[in-house]
KOLZA-429755 format. One line per field, with one value per residue (C-alpha): residue number from 0; x, y, z. Coordinates in nm, 2 decimals, padded with zeros to 4 digits. Each point is the difference from the previous one (the first is absolute). Layout:
KOLZA-429755
drenvo: [NUM, ...]
xx: [X, ...]
yy: [Y, ...]
zz: [Z, ...]
end
This chain:
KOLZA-429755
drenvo: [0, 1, 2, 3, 4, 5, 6, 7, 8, 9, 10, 11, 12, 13, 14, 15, 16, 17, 18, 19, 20, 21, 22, 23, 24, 25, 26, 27, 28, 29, 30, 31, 32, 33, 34, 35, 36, 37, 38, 39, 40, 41, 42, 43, 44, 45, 46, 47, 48, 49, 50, 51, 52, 53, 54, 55, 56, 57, 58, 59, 60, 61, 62, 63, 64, 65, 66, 67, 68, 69, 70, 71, 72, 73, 74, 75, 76, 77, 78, 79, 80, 81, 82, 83, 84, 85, 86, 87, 88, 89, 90, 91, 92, 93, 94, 95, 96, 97, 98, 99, 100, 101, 102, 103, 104, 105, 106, 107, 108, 109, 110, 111, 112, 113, 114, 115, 116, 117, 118, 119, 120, 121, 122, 123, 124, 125, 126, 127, 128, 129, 130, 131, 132, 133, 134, 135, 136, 137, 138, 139, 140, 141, 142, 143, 144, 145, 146, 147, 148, 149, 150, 151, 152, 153, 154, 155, 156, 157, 158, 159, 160, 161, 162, 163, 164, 165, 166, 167, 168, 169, 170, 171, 172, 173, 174, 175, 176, 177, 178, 179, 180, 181, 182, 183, 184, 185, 186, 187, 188, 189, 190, 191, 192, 193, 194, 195, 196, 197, 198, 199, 200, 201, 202, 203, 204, 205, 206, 207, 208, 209, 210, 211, 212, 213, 214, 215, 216, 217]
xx: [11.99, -00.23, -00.38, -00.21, -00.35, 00.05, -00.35, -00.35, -00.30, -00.31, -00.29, -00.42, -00.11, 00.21, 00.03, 00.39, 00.05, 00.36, 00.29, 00.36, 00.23, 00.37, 00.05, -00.08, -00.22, -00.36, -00.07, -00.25, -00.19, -00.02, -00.08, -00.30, -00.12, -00.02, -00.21, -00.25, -00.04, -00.03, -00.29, -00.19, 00.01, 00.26, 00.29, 00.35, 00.17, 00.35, 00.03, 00.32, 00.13, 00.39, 00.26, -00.22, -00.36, -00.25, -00.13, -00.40, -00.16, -00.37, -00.20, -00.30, 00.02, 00.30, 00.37, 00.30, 00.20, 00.43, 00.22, 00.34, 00.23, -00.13, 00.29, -00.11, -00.32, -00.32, 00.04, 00.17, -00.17, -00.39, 00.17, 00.10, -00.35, -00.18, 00.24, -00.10, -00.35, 00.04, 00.16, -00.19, -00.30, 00.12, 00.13, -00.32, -00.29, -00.26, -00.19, 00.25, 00.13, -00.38, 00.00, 00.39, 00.08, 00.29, 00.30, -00.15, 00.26, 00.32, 00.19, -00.01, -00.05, 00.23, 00.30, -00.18, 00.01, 00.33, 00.14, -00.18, 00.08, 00.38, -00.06, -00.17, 00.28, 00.27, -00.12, 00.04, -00.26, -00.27, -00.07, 00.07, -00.32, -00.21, 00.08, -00.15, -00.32, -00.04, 00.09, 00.12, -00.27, -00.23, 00.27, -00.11, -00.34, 00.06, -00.10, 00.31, -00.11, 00.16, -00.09, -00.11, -00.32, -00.06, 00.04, -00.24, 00.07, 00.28, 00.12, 00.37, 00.13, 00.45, 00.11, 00.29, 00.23, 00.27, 00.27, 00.26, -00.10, -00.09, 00.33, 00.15, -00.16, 00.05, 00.37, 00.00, -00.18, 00.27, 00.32, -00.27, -00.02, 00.36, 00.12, -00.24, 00.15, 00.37, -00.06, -00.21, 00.30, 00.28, -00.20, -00.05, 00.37, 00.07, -00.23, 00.18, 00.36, -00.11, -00.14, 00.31, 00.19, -00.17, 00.03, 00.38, 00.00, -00.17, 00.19, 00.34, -00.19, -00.06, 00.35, 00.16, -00.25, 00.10, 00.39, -00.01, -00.32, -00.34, 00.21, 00.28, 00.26, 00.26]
yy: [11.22, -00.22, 00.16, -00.12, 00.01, 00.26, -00.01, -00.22, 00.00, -00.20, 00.22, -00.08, 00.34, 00.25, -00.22, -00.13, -00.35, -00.05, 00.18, -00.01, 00.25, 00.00, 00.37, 00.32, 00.27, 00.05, -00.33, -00.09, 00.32, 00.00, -00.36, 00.04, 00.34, -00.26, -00.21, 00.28, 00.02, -00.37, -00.14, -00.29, -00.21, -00.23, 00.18, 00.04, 00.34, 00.18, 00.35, 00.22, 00.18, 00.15, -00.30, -00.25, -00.16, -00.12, -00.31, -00.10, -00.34, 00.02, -00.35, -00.05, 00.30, -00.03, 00.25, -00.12, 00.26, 00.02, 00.30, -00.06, 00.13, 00.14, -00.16, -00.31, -00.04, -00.17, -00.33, -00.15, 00.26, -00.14, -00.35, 00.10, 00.15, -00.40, -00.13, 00.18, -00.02, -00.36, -00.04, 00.28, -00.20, -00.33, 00.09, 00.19, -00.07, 00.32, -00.06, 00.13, 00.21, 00.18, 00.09, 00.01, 00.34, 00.19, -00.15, -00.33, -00.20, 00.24, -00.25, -00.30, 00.11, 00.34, -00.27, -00.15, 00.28, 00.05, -00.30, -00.06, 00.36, -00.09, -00.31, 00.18, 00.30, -00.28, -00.36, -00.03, -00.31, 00.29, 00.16, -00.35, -00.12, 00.30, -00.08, -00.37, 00.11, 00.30, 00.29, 00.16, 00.03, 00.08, 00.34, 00.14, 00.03, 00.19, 00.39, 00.25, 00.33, 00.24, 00.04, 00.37, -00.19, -00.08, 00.26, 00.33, 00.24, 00.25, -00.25, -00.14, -00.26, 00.01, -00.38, 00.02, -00.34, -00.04, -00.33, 00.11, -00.22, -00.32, 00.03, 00.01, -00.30, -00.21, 00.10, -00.09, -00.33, -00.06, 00.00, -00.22, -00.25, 00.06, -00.09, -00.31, -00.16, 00.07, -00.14, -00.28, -00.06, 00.00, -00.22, -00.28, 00.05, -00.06, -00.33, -00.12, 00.05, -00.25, -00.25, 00.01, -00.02, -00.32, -00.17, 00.04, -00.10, -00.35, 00.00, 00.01, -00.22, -00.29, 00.05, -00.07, -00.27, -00.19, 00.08, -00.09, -00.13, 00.20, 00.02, 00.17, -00.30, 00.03]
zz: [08.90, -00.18, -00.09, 00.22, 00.18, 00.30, 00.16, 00.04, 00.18, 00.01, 00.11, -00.02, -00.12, 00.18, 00.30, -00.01, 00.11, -00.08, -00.14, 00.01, -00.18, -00.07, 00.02, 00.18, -00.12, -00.06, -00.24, 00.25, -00.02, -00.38, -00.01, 00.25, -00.17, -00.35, 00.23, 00.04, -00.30, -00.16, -00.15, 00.15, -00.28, -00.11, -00.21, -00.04, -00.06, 00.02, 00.17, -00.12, 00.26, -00.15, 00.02, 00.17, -00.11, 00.27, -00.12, 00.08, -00.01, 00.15, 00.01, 00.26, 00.19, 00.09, -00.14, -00.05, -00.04, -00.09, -00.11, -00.20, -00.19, -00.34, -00.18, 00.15, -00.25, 00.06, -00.08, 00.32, 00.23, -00.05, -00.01, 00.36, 00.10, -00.19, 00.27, 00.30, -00.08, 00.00, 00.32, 00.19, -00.09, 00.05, 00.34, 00.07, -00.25, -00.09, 00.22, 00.31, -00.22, -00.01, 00.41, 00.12, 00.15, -00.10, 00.00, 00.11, -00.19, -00.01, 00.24, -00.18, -00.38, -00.01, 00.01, -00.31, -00.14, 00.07, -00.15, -00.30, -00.07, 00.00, -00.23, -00.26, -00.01, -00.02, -00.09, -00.34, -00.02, 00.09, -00.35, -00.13, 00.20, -00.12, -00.35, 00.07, 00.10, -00.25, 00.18, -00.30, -00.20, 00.33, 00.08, -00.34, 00.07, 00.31, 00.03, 00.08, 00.16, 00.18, 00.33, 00.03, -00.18, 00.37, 00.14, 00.08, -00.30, 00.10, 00.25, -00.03, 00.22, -00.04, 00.08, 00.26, -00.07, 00.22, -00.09, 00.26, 00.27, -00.27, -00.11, 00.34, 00.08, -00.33, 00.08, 00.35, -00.12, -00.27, 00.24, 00.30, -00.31, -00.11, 00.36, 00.05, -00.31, 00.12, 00.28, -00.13, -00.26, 00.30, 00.15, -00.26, -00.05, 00.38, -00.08, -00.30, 00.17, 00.29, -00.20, -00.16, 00.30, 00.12, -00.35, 00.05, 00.34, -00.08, -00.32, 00.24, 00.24, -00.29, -00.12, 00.33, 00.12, -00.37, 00.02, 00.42, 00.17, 00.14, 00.30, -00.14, 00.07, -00.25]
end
């Protein structure tokens, strides 16, 4: 199993408008305690938390907010956050953005999330576009602190991560795509074996209409 981004959110303050997560546990609770504690201004910063880093871009007001694999670095994972923050605001603009409710947009952008967090864990052409726009050099600038620095002193938060159902379903995807293309594949066959079935037929047809006549008068 690939390394990979397991949760996001976008959030105004502590006020979640969309989030969509790939496991089970209590992601969401640490990533909404981080929210707590943000700063208003604009930043980028990387809380530790074990195996897995929780990943912060703030810009205008609003978080946007993913948790990966710690193995999985930095680079690709605040590429991911650029691109949400693009389309979030593209889709919605700031200003929305300022007065939607909670979970205003969970509907229609929690499937966004969803699939632009599978094209960053598997597209290769992801870190390449990073690397175009200077990603690389923007990750080093960015502050790495654990995240009891969030936290009330003497207070510990244990990040539950739970894969068993992701996997079940990436499996259960895997033999729904693996039976699609067989099918697709006896299909064309089928396809291809009837065409060639009618070429022969007129092939036969030609023959005997030049050896006899086109009404078969020999």
């Amino acid at each position: 199993m690939p390394d990979q981004i397991l949760y996001s959110v976008v959030a105004r303050q502590t006020v979640v408008l969309a989030e969509f997560s790939l496991v089970q546990g209590n992601a969401n609770l640490v990533a909404h305690r981080i929210l707590d504690k943000l700063p208003s201004e604009d930043s980028r910063v990387s809380y530790t938390q074990e195996r897995h880093v929780f990943h912060v871009l703030v810009h205008h007001g609003l978080a946007f907010v993913c948790m990966a694999e710690e193995a999985f670095g930095r680079r690709i994972p605040f590429a991911f956050l650029d691109d949400i923050r693009d389309k979030f605001l593209s889709a919605y603009g700031p200003e929305a953005a300022q007065y939607a409710v909670a979970y205003e947009y969970n509907t229609e952008f929690s499937s966004v999330l969803h699939q632009r967090m599978r094209y960053f864990a598997n597209d290769p052409n992801a870190d390449a576009i990073n690397r175009v726009r200077g990603g690389v050099a923007e990750v080093k600038n960015i502050m790495v602190e654990n995240i009891e620095k969030v936290l009330e002193r003497g207070e510990r938060i244990e990040l539950l991560v739970d894969k068993t159902d992701h996997l079940q379903s990436e499996s259960f995807a895997f033999k729904r795509d693996a039976s699609r293309m067989k099918k697709k594949m006896w299909w064309t066959n089928v396809r291809w074996i009837a065409v060639l079935a009618v070429v022969v037929l007129i092939i036969i047809y030609v023959v005997i209409a030049i050896v006899c006549s086109p009404t078969f008068q020999c």
